[in-house]
Each structure stands twice: as C-alpha cells, then as structure tokens.
C-alpha atoms as a printed R data frame, in Angstrom:
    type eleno elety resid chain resno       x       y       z
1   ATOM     1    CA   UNK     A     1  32.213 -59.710 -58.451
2   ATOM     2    CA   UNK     A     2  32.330 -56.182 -58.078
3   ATOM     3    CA   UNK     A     3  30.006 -53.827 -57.221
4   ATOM     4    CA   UNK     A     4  29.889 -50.651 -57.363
5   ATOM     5    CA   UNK     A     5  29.356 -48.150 -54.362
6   ATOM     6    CA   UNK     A     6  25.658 -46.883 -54.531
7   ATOM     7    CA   UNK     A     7  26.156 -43.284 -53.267
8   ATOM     8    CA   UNK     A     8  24.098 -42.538 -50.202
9   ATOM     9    CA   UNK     A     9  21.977 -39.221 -50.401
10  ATOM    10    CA   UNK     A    10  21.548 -37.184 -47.356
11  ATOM    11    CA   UNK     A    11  17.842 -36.323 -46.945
12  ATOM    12    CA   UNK     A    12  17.479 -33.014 -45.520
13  ATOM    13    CA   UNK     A    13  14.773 -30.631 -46.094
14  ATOM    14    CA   UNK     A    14  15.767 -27.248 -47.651
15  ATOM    15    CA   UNK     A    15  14.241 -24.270 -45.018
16  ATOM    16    CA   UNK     A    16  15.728 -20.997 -47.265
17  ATOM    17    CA   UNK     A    17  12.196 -21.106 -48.835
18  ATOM    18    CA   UNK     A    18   9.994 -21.571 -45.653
19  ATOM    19    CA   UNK     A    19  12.499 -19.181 -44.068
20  ATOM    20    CA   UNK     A    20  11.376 -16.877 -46.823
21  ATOM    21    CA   UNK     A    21   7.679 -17.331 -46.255
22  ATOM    22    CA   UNK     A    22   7.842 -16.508 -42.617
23  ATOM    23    CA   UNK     A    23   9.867 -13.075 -42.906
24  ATOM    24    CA   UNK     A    24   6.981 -12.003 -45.956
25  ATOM    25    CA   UNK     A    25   3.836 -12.973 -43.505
26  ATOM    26    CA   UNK     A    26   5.785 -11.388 -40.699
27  ATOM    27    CA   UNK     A    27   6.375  -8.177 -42.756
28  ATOM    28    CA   UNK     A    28   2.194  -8.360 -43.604
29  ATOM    29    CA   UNK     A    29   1.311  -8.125 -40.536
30  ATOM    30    CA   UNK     A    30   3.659  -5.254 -39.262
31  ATOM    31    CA   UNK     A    31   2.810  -3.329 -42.248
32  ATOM    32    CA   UNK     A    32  -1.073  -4.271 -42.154
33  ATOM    33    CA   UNK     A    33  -1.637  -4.131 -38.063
34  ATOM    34    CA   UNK     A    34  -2.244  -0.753 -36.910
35  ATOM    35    CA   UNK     A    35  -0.819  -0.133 -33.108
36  ATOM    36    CA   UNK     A    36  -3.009   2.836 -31.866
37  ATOM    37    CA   UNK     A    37  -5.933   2.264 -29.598
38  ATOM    38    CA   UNK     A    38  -8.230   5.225 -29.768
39  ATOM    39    CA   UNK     A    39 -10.502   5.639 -27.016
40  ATOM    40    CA   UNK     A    40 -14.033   7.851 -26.261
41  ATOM    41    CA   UNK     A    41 -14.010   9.274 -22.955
42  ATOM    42    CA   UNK     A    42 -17.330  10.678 -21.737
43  ATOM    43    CA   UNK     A    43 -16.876  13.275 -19.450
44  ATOM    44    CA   UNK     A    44 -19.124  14.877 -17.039
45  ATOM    45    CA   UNK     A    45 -18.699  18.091 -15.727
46  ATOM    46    CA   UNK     A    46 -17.895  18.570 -11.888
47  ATOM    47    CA   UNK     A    47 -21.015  19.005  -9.522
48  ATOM    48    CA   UNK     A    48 -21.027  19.797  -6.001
49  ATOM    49    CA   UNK     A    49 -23.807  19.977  -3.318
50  ATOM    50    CA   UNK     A    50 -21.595  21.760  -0.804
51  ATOM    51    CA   UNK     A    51 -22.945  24.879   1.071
52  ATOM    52    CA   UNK     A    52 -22.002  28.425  -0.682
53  ATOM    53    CA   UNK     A    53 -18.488  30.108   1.322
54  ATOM    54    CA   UNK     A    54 -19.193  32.966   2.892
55  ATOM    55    CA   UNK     A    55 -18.555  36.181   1.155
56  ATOM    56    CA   UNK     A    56 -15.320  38.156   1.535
57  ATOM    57    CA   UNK     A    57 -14.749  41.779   0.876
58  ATOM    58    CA   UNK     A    58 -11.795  41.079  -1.527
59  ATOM    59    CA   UNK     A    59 -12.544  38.249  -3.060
60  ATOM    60    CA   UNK     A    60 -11.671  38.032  -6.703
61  ATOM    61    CA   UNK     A    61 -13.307  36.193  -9.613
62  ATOM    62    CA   UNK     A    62 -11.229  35.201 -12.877
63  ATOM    63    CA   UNK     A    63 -13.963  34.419 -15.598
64  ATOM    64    CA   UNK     A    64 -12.849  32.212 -18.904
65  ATOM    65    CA   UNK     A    65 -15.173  32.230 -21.883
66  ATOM    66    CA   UNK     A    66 -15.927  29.343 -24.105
67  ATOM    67    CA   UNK     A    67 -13.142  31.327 -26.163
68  ATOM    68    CA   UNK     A    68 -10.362  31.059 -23.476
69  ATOM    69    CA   UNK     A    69 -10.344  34.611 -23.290
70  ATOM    70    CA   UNK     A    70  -9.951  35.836 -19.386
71  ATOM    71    CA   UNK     A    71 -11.869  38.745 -17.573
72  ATOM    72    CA   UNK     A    72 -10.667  39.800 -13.958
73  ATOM    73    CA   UNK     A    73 -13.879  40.807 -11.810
74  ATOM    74    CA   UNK     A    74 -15.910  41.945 -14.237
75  ATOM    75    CA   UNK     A    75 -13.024  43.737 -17.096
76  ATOM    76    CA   UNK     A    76 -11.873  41.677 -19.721
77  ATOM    77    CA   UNK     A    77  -8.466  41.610 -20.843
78  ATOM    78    CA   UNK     A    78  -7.141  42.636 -23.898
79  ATOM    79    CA   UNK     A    79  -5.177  38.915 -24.596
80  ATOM    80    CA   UNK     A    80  -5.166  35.649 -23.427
81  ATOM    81    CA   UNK     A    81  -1.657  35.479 -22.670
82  ATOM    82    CA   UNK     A    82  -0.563  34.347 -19.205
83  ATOM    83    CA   UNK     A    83   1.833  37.625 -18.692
84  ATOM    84    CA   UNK     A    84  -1.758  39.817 -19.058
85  ATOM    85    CA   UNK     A    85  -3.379  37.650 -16.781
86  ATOM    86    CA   UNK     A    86  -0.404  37.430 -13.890
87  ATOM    87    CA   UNK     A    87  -0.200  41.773 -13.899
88  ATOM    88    CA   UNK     A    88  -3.622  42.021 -13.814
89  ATOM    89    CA   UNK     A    89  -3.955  39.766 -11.020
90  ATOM    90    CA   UNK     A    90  -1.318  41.323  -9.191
91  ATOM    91    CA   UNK     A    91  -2.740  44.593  -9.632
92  ATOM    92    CA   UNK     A    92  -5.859  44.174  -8.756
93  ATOM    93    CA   UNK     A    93  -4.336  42.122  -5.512
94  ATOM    94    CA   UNK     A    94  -1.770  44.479  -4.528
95  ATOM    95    CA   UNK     A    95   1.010  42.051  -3.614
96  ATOM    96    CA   UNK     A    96  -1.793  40.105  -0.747
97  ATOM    97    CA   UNK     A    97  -2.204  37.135  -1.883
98  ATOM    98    CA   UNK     A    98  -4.146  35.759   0.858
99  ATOM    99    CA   UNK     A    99  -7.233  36.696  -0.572
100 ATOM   100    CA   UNK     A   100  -9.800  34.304  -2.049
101 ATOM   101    CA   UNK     A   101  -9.522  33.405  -5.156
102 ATOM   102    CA   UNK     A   102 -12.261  32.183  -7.781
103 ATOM   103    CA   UNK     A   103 -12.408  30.653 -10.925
104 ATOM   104    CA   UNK     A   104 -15.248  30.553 -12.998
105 ATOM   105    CA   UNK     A   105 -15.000  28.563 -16.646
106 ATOM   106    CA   UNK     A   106 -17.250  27.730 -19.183
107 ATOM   107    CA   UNK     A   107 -18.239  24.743 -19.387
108 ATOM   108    CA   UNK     A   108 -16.668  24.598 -23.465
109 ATOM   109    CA   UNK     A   109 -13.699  26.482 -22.790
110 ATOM   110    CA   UNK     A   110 -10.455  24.538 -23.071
111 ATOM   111    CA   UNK     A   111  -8.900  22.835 -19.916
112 ATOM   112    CA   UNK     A   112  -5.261  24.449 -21.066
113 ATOM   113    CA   UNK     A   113  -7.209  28.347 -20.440
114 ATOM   114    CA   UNK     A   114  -8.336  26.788 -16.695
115 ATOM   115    CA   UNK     A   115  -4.973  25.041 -16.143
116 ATOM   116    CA   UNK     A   116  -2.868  28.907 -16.820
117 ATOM   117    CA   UNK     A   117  -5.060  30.380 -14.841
118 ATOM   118    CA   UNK     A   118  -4.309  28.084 -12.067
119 ATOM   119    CA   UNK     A   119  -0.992  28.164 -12.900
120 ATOM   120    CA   UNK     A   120  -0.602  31.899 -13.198
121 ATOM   121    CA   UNK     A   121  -2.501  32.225  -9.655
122 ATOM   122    CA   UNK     A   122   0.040  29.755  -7.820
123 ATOM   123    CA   UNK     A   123   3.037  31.452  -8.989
124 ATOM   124    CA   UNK     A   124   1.430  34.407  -7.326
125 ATOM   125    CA   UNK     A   125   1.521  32.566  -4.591
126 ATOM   126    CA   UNK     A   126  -2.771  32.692  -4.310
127 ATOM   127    CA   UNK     A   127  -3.257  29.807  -1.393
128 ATOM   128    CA   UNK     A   128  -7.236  29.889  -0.999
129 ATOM   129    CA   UNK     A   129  -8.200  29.353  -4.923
130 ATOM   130    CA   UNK     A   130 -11.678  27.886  -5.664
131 ATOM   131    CA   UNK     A   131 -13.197  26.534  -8.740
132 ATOM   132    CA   UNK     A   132 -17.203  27.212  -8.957
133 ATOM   133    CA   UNK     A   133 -19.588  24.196 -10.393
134 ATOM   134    CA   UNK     A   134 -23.104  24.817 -10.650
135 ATOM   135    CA   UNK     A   135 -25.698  22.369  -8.719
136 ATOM   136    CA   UNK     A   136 -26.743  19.198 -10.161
137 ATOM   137    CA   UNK     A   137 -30.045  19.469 -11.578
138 ATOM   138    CA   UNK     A   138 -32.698  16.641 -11.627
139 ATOM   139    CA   UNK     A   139 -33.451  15.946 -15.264
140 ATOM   140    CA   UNK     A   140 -29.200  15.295 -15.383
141 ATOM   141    CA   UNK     A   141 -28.477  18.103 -16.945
C-alpha cells in the first residue's frame, strides 16, 4: 500500500498586522501627548531690613518706570535705548566711576529695563552699584 505524503504545515503566526497596530498607537500618542510643562512661578519682590548707606555727595540715582522708560537723578530721558542711558551716565559722571551708584525700579517694570541698566553701568565700569527695596511691611504687603 501506498500512501501518500500528508504535507506538514508550518504554524507560524503572521506579526505584519500586529506590527501595524503598534506603529498606529505609537503614532497616537506622539501626535496626541503634548511635551511642554508650563509652570506658575510666584514671585515676591526683594525686601531688606539692612540699615540705610550713608549719603554721598555724588551719588547718582537711575529711576525705571513701570514703562521701562529711564530718568537719571531726577531728568528723564528722551528713549529707552541703552546708548541714551550709557552718555547720560557718563555725563553726568564725568569719566569717575567710583561713585555710588543706585537703582531704583518699579516694582511692574520689566526685569530686561533693570538688567540694561545694570548692564550699561558695568560697562562703565560703575563698581559700587546698589539696588533699593523698600521695607517689609507687616500686613505682607
């Protein structure tokens, strides 16, 4: 007798479609996941209990409004470009830059108006720069 050759099948499980599936959930998720963490910072403005300096005859007070816009003891200046600020410190200082220097912002104006002025004042080559605060109150305000 002769039989015939049954022909084996190879079992093997086809993974093209659960390949498939995986590359669509993992192209959901990059296109539904968002990757930017925004964060609230509360920020208090500086304080200081320290005793008053001692006044100077040449001290020299840059004032920033809420607006940014700069005034050099007591005149205002027409722009708030850095270039106005730098001659009109270096005017009013006459090439000594030893003497104190002061800051006084607004507590709204922008940190970029406080940061030039710091700037401008260091490439002047101003060495005793201060930044006034104002005392802390009791009711934390």
């Amino acid at each position: 007798m002769k039989f015939k050759r049954q022909h084996e099948t190879e079992d093997s499980v086809n993974l093209t479609p659960l390949i498939d599936v995986v590359f669509l959930l993992l192209i959901f998720f990059m296109v539904s996941t968002t990757f930017t963490k925004e964060t609230h910072l509360t920020v208090d403005l500086p304080e200081a209990n320290g005793e008053p300096a001692l006044k100077n005859d040449k001290v020299m007070d840059i004032l920033i409004a809420a607006d940014g816009s700069y005034s050099v003891n007591g005149q205002a200046l027409i722009n708030k470009k850095p270039e106005t600020l730098r001659s009109a410190l270096d005017k009013l200082s006459e090439g000594d830059n030893s003497a104190p220097l002061t800051i006084t912002a607004d507590a709204k104006s922008s940190h970029q108006a406080v940061v030039t002025a710091m700037d401008v004042a260091g490439q002047l080559g101003f060495i005793h720069l201060s930044i006034t605060t104002r005392k802390p109150t009791d009711d934390g305000e």
